[in-house]
C-alpha positions, 0 to 999 in steps of 0.5 A, a space after each residue: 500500500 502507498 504511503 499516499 494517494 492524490 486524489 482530484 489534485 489533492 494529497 491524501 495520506 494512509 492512516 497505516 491500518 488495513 481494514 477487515 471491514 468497510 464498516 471499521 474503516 468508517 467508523 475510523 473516517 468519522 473520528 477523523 472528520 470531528 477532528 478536522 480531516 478530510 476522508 476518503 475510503 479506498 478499497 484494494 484488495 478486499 480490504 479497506 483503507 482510510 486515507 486523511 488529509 488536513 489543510 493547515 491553516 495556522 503556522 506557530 513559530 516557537 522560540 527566539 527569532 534568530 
């Protein structure tokens, strides 16, 4: 299994688990959306895989400015 997938332009990444059943793996896409991600379910090989990816919005600077 890739690492990632482009889907329609954008990146997504695999969350690194192979599903037995369509079902867990909706049921781990949906704790992914309330977190902020955007899903997509891929089956290959009569297993499925989430695939997530989060557009990031904010970039927090730590430390002293050099």
């Amino acid at each position: 299994m890739d690492s990632f997938k482009i889907i329609d332009g954008k990146k997504f990444m695999w969350d690194g688990e192979d599903y037995e059943s369509e079902s867990a793996a909706k049921e781990n896409a949906s704790k992914y959306s309330k977190d902020g991600f955007e899903t997509k379910l891929i089956e290959e090989g009569g297993k499925s895989s989430v695939f997530t990816r989060r557009v990031v919005t904010e970039v927090v600077v730590e430390g002293e400015p050099v």
